[in-house]
N, C-alpha and C positions, 0 to 999 in steps of 0.2 A: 677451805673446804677440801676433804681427802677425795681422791677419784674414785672410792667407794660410793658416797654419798652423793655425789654428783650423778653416779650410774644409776643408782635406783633413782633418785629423781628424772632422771630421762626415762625409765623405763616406768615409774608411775604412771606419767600420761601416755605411753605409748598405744597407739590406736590405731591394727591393722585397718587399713580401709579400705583394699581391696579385695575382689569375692574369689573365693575359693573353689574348687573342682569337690572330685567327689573326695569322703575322709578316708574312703581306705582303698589304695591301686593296688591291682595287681600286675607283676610285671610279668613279660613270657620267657618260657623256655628257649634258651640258644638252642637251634638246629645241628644236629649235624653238618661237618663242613669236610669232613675226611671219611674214606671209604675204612672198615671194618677192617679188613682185610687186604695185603699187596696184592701185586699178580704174580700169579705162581708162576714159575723157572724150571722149566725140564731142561736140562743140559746134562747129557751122557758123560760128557768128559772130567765130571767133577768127579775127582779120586776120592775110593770108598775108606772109609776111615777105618783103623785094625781094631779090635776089643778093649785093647789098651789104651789106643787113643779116649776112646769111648767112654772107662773107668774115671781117667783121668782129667777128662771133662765135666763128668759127671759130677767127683769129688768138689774141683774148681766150683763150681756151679751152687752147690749144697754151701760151700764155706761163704759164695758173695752172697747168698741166700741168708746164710744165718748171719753175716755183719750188716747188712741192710737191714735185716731187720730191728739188730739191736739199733744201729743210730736212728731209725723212724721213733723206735718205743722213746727215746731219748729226747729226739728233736719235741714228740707229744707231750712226754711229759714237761720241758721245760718250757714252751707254748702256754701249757695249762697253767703253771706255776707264773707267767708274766701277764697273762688275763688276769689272774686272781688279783696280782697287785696293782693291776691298772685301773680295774673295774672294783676292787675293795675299796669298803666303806671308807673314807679318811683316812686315806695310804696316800705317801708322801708325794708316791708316782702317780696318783689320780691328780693332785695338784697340778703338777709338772705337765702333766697328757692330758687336760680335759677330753671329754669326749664328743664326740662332733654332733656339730647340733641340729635340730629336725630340717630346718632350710637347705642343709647339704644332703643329710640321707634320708629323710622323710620320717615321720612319727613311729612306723612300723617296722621300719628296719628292724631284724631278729640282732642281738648280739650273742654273747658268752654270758649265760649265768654265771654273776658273782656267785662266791663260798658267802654263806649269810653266817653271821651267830649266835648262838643258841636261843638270844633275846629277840634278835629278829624274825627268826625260824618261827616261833611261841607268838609272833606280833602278827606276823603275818597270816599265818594260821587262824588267828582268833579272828582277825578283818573279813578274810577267804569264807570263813562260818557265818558273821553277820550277814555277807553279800548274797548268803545263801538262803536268805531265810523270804521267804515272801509274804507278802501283807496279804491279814487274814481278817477279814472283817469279824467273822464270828467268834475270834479269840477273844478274853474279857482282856487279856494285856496289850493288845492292839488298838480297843478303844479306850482302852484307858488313855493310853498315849497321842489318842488323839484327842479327848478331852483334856489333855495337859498340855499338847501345841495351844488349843485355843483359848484356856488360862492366859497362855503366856503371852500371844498376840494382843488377847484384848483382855485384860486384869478388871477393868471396870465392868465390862460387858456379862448377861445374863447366858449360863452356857444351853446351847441347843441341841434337841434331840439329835443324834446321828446323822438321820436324814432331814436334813432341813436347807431351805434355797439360802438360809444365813453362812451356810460353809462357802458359798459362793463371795461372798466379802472379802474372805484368804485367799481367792484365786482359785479352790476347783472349779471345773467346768459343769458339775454338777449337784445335787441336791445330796449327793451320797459320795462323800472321798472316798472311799474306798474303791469306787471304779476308774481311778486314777491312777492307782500306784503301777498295774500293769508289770514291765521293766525294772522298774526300779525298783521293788521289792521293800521289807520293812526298813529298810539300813537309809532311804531317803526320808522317814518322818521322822530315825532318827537326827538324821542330819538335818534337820529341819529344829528337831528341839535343841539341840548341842548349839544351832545359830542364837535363837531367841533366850538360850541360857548365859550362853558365855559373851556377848558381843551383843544386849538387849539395843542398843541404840541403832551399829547397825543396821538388826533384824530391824526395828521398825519404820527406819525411813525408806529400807526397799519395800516394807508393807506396803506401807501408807503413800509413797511414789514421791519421795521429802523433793528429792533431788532436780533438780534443771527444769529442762520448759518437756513436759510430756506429750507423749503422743493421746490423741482424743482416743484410738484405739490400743490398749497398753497390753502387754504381754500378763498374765495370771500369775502372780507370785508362788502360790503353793504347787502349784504342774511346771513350771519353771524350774522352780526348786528339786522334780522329782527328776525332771530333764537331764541337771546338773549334776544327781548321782549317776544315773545311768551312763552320762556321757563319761565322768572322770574314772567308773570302774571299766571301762573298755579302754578307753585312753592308756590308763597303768599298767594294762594288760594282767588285772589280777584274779582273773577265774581260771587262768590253766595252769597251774601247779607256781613255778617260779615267774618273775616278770623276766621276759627276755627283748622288749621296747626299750626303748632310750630314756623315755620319760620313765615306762618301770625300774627299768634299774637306778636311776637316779634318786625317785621316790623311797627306795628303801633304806637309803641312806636317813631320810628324814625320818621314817619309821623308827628307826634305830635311836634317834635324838625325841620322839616322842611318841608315843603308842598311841594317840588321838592325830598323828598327822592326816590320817583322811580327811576326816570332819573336818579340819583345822582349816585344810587345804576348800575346804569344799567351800564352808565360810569366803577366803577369799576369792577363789572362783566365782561364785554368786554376785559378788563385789564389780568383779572385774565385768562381768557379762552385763551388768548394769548401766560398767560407764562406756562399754561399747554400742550400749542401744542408745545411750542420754547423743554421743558423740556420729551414729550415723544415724540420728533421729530418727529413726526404726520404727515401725508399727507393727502391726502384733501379725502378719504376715511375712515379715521378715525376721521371725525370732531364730529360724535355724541356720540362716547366714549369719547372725549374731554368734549364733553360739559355736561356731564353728572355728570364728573369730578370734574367740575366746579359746578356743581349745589350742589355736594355733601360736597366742598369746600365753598360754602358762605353759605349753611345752618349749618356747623359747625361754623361757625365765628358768626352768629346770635345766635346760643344759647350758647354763652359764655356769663357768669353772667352781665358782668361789659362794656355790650355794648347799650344803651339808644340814642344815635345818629348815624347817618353816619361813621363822622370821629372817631368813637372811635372802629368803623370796625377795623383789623388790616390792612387789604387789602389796606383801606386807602392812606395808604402811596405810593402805587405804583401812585396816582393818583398825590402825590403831591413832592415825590422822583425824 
């Protein structure tokens, strides 16, 4: 057995099981610890310095001016130039230097925006616009899309008017989804049909609750599901221009290997949140130490060295086990 394969199998069942503080610190600002300014020195005896002295300091002074400045421009740009290849997608030195992983600098640590390319820039872009869009009940392509989730959920089943206590089966909370999405906006129903299209078995044993011994009180699968986009688009840090997080930056890398790795991601995420409830037999009171869980669980699987795509997640495999 290679010690690839051994890794992800350790990291399949791996199940944080203790509780978590709050998801986002902030740290403080260091104080002052030195005065502004020395204390000033009146001493008459100091000899006054002649015109020329004066010139010739001044020159001096102008030339250390101008060579510090060039080797600053110099030290910067070749800084910028050693980020790019540490922090660049599948560059030899990212192998060599992984990047340190959220247990050491916490999930939010700011880094150095990677240089992205053109493919990613174009990926990320078009993700950055889904995220942007919000669920609109009165659109006809918003309930279309919900009439095709619940195709898909139940294929046998007769479909129900919009508002009916039957959407309550999927796990909303109410007679009418659409006062669910909140947060998460249209990009989690699609993530919701992208599960039940591409991974239908998956999707349906965390429907239908297939797996272990359940709780009498269970967590709602379709407000769950809308949890898990809202949580992995702040996690990625992908609504303010570039990801500057550790998990974002590394995320882009998988972008780059697939223009569907949200979804793809989200799918196992869901997965993963599942076998963290089956595992601290969670009731539906404790879903967001669950899912916090979870979040502290895929941001350690992203910053392991030797992960550049989806499937090379270890998690992976529950999606295809």
């Amino acid at each position: 057995m290679t010690t690839r394969t051994m890794r992800r199998r350790l990291h399949h069942g791996d199940v944080d099981g203790k509780r978590h503080g709050e998801l986002f610190d902030s740290s403080e600002a260091d104080g002052l610890s030195e005065p502004l300014l020395g204390n000033r020195i009146d001493d008459s005896s100091v000899p006054v310095p002649t015109l020329e002295d004066i010139w010739d300091d001044d020159e001096r002074r102008k030339q250390h001016i101008h060579w510090t400045f060039v080797f600053s421009q110099l030290i910067a740009q070749w800084a910028q130039w050693l980020a790019n290849i540490v922090l660049g997608s599948g560059s030899f030195i990212a192998r060599l230097l992984p990047l340190s992983s959220p247990s050491q600098y916490g999930s939010n640590r700011k880094l150095l925006q990677p240089s992205l390319s053109p493919l990613q820039e174009a990926r990320l872009r078009d993700l950055q616009k889904r995220l942007g869009v919000p669920f609109d009940g009165s659109r006809a392509e918003h309930q279309d899309a919900l009439k095709q989730l619940w195709r898909l959920a139940y294929p046998d089943r007769e479909l129900p008017s919009l508002k009916s206590e039957l959407w309550k089966d999927m796990g909303w909370q109410g007679s009418d989804p659409s006062t669910d999405f909140r947060g998460g906006g249209f990009i989690s129903l699609e993530n919701l049909i992208f599960f039940a299209k591409k991974y239908p078995d998956s999707f349906q044993r965390l429907l239908n609750k297939r797996d272990g011994t359940r709780a009498e009180w269970e967590y709602p699968f379709a407000v769950a599901g809308v949890n898990i986009s809202f949580m992995l688009a702040q996690m990625l840090d992908l609504q303010t221009g570039k990801p500057s997080t550790l998990a974002g930056v590394r995320f882009l890398e998988l972008l780059a290997d697939d223009e569907m790795a949200f979804d793809n991601l989200y799918c196992i995420v869901f997965l993963m949140m599942d076998a963290q409830w089956l595992a601290k037999r969670a009731s539906y009171m404790e879903f967001n130490d669950v899912l916090k869980s979870t979040r502290t669980q895929i941001e350690r699987e992203l910053s392991l060295e030797d992960v550049y795509t989806v499937k090379d997640l270890p998690a992976y495999n529950m999606l295809t086990g």
